[in-house]
C-alpha positions as CSV (number, residue, x, y, z in Angstrom):
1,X,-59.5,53.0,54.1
2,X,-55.8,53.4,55.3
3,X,-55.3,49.5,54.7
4,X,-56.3,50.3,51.3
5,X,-54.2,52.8,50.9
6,X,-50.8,51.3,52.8
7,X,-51.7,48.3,49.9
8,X,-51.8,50.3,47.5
9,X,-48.8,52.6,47.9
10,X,-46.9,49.1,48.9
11,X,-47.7,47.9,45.6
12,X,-46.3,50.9,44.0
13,X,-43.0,50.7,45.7
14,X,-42.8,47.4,44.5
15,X,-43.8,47.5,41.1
16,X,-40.8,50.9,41.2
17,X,-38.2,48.6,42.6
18,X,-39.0,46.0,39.6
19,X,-39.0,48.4,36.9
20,X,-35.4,49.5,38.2
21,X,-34.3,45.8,38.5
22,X,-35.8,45.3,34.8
23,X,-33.3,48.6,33.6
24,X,-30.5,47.7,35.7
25,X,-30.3,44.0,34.5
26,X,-31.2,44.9,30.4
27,X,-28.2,47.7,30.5
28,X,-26.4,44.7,31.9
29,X,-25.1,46.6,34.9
30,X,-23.7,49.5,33.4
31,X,-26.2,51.9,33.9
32,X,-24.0,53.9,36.1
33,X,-20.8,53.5,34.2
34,X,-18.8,55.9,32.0
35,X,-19.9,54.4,28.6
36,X,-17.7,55.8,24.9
37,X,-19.9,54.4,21.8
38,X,-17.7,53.9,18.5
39,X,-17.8,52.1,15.0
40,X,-16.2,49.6,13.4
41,X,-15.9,49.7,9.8
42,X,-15.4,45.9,8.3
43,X,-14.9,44.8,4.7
44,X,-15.3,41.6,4.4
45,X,-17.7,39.4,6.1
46,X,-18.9,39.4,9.6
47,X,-20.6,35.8,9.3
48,X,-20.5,35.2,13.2
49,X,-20.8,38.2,14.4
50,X,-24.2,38.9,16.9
51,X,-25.8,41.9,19.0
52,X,-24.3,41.6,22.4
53,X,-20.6,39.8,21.2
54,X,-18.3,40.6,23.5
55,X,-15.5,43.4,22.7
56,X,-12.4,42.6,24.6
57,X,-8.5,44.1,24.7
58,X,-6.2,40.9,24.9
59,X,-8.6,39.0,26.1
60,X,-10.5,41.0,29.0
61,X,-13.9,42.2,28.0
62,X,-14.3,46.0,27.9
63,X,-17.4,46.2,26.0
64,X,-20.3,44.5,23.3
65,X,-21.3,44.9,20.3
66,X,-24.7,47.0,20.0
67,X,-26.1,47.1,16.3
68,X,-24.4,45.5,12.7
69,X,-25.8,47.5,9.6
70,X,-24.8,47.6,6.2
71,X,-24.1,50.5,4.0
72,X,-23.8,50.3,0.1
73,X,-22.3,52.8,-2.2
74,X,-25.1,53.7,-5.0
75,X,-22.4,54.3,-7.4
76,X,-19.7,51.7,-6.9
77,X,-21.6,48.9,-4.9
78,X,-19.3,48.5,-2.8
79,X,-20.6,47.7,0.5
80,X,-19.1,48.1,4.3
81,X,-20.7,47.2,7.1
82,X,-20.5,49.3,10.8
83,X,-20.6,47.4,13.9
84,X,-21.2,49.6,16.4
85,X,-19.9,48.9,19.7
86,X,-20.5,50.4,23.8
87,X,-17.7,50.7,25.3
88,X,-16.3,50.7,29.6
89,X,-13.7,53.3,29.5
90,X,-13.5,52.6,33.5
91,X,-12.0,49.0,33.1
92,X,-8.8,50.5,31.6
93,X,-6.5,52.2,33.6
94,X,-3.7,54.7,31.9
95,X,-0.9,54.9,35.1
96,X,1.0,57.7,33.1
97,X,0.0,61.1,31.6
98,X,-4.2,60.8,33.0
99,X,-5.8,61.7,35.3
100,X,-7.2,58.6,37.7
101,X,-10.6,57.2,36.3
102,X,-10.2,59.8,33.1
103,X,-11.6,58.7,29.7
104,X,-8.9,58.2,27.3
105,X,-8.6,59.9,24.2
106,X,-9.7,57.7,21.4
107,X,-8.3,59.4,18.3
108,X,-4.7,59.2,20.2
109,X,-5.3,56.2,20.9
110,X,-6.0,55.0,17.4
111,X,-3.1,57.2,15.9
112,X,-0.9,54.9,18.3
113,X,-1.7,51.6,16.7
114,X,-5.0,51.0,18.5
115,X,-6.8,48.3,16.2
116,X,-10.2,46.0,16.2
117,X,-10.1,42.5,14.2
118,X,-12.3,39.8,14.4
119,X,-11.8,36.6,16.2
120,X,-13.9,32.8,15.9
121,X,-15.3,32.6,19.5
122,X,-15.9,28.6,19.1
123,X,-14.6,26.9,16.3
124,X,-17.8,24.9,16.0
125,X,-20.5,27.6,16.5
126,X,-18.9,29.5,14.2
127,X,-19.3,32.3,16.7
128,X,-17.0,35.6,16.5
129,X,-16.5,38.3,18.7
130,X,-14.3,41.6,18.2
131,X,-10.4,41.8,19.9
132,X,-8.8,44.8,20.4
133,X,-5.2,45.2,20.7
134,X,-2.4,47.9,19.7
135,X,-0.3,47.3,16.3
136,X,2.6,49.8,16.3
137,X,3.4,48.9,12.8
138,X,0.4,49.2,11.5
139,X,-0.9,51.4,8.3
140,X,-2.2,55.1,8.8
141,X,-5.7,54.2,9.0
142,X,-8.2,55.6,6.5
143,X,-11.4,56.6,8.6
144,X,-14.6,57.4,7.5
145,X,-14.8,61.0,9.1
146,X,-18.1,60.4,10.6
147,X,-19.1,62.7,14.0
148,X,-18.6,58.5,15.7
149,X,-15.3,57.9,16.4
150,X,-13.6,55.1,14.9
151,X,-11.4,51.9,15.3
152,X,-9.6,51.0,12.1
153,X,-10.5,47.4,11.4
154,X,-7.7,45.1,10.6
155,X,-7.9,42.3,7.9
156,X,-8.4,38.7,8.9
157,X,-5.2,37.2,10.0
158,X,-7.3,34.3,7.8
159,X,-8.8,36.0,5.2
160,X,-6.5,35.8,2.2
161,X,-6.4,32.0,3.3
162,X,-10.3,31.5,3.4
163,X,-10.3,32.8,-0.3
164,X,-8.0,30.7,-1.9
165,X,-9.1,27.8,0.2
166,X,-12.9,28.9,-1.3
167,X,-10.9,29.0,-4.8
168,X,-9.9,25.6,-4.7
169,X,-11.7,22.8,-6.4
170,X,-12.5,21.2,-3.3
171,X,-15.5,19.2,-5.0
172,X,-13.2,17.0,-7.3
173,X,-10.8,16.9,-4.6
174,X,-13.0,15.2,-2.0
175,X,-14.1,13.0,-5.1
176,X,-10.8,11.8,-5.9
177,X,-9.8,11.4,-1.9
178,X,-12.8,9.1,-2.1
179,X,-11.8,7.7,-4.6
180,X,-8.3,7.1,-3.2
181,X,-9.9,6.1,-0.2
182,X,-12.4,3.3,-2.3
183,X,-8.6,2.2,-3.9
184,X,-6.9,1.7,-0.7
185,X,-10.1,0.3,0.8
186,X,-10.1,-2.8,-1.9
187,X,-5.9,-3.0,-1.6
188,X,-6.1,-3.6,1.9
189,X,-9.5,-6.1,1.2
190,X,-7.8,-8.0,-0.9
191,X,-4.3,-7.8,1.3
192,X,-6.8,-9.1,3.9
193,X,-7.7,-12.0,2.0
194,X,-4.2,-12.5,0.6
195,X,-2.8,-12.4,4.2
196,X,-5.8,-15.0,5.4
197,X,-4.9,-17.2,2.3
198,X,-0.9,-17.1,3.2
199,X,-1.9,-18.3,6.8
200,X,-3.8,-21.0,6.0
201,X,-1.0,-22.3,3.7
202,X,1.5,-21.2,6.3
203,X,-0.3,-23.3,9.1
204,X,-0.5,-26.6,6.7
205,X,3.1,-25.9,5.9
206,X,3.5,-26.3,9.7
207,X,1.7,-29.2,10.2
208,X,3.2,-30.6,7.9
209,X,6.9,-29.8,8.6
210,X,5.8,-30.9,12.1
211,X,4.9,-33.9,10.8
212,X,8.1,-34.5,8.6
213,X,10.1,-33.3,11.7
214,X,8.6,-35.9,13.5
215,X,9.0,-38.7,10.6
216,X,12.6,-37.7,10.7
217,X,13.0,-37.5,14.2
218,X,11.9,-41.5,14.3
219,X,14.2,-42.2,11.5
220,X,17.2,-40.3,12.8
221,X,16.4,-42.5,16.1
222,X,16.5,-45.5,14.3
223,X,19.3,-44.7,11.7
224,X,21.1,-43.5,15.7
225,X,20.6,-47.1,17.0
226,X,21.7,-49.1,13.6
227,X,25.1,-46.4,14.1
228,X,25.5,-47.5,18.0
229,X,25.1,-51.4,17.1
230,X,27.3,-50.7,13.9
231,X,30.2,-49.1,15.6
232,X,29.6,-51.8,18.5
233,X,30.3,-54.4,15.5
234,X,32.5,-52.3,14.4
235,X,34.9,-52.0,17.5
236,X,34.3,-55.9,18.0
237,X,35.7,-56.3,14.6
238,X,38.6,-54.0,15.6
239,X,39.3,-55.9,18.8
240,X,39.1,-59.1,17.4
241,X,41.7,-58.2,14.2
242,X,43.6,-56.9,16.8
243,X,43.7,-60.2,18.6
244,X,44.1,-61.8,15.3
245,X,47.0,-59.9,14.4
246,X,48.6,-60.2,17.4
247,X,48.5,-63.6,17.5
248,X,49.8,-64.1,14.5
249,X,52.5,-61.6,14.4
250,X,55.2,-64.2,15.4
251,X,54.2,-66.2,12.1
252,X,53.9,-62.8,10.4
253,X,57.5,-62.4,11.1
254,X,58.9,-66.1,10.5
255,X,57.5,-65.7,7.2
256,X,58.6,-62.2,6.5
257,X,62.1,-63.3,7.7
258,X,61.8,-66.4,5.0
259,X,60.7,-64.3,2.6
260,X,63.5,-61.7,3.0
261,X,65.7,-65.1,2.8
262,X,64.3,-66.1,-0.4
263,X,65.2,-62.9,-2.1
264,X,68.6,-63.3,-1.1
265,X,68.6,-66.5,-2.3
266,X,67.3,-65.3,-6.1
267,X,69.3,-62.0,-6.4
268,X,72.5,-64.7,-5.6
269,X,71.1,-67.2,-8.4
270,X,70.9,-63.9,-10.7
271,X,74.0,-62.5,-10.0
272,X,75.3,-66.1,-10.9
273,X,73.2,-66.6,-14.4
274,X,74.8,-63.2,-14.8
275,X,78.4,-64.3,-14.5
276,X,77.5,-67.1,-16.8
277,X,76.0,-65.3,-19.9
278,X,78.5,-62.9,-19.9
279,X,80.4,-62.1,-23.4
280,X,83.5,-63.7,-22.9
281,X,82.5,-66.8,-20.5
282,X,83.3,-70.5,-21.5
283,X,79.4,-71.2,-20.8
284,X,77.9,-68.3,-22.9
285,X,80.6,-70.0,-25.8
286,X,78.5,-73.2,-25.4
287,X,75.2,-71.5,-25.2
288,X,76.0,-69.7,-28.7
289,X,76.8,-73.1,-30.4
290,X,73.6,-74.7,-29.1
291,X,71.9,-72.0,-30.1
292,X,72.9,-72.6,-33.7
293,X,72.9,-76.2,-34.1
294,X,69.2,-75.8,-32.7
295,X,68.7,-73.3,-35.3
296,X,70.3,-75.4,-37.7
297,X,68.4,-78.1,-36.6
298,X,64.9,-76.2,-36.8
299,X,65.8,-75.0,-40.4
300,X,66.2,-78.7,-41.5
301,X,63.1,-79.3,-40.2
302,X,61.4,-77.1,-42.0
303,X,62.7,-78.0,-45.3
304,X,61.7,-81.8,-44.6
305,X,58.5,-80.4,-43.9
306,X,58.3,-78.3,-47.0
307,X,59.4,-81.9,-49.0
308,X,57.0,-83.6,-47.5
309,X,53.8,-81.1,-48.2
310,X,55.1,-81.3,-52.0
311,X,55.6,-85.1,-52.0
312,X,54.2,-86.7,-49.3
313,X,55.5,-90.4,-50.7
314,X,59.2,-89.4,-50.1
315,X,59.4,-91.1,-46.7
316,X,58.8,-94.2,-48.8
317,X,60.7,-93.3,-52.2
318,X,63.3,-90.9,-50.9
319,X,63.5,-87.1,-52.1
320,X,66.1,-85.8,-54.1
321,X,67.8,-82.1,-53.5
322,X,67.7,-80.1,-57.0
């Protein structure tokens, strides 16, 4: 019976223990913690946004997120939705003016700038949890007036960006990006094959400027060896004129020295016709008379050749001057 009894009661203690684990672990630890509930009031869309985000102050987590309602206006429509969040007072110290471990005063704290905005947690879960932070220059906030207190909710820093990039026509615009794409697609196709084209004509160009380099190279190699046996004929030729000349350079200049002696010899005989057909001298006297008995003579001649074309029997019969 007391073995019974020990089990039981061991069972109980047990059971005890795990229901306080069970309470301890779903208020995640903060069972005995200074806890401040308040509400967040927010606009526009809190696509993201889950039970249990995290609430943090510049990064350092000082709370979570504990319900997301929405609340519409019968008259106007107009919707908000509250996000209530539990706060840990205890994880923020305040080293001037309060008390060690004291909660802070909210509302002051909000009159001084203090503001909640949303913030993407991961980029590609989409994911958001809340940031709180202090904006000195920010607007007097407009609160609801609720017995919760309140953090003013700042706009999107993305918001106005979202809604025009939600305005834009981003259907026809991907269309025509495909479209550009398609375009640039067949250009650089057809630049391929334009490019494959030019290299197959550029490689038979080279074969075949090899090969005409090559034909040249042989000719230039042969037109190089007819040069060196030309200017070897060519420098024979040279050498042997050379010999030629000099061997007959004393000839050369026998005969250059007789020639020189002949001019002499024709520029005295012309000098000395000269002195002879001068006016004046006794032979150019003689010279003028046998000019005109020649001239005489000729002019006789032609007569007796006119008499004779008229009457070719005067050699016979004699002719007769009328």
């Amino acid at each position: 019976m007391k073995r019974h009894a020990l089990l039981v009661g061991s069972f109980v203690l047990v059971a005890a223990a795990l229901i306080v684990a069970a309470v301890l672990w779903l208020s995640g630890g903060n069972l005995f913690q200074n806890q401040l509930r308040a509400v967040i009031y927010f606009q526009g869309s809190v696509s993201g946004l889950y039970i249990g985000a995290p609430v943090t102050f510049r990064g350092v987590s000082v709370g979570q997120v504990d319900s997301i309602d929405i609340e519409v206006d019968s008259r106007t429509l107009a919707a908000r939705i509250p996000v209530r969040v539990r706060l840990q007072p205890d994880l923020v110290r305040f080293n001037a003016g309060a008390a060690a471990n004291a909660l802070p005063d909210l509302p002051e704290l909000v009159r001084r700038g203090l503001r909640a905005r949303l913030v993407a947690q991961s980029f590609v879960t989409g994911q958001k949890f809340i940031d709180l932070d202090f904006v000195p220059d920010a607007p007097a906030p407009q609160l609801a007036g609720g017995k919760e207190f309140e953090i003013p909710a700042l706009a999107d820093r993305f918001g106005a960006l979202i809604d025009q990039v939600t305005e834009l026509p981003l259907r026809e615009t991907v269309q025509e990006l495909r479209g550009t794409l398609q375009a640039l697609q067949r250009t650089l196709d057809s630049t391929q094959s334009a490019l494959g084209t030019s290299a197959r004509e550029l490689s038979e160009t080279a074969v075949q400027a090899r090969r005409t380099l090559v034909v040249a190279s042989q000719a230039l190699g042969e037109v190089q060896g007819h040069a060196e046996t030309t200017l070897a004929s060519i420098t024979r030729l040279a050498e042997a004129s050379q010999k030629v000349v000099l061997g007959v350079q004393p000839e050369l200049q026998r005969t250059l020295a007789s020639a020189r002696e002949a001019a002499e010899t024709a520029n005295l005989a012309m000098s000395r016709v000269a002195e002879l057909t001068a006016p004046g001298a006794t032979l150019r006297g003689d010279l003028d008379s046998a000019v005109r008995d020649l001239s005489q003579a000729a002019r006789g001649l032609r007569e007796w050749s006119e008499i004779l074309e008229d009457k070719p029997n005067a050699v016979i019969f004699g002719s007769e001057r009328r």
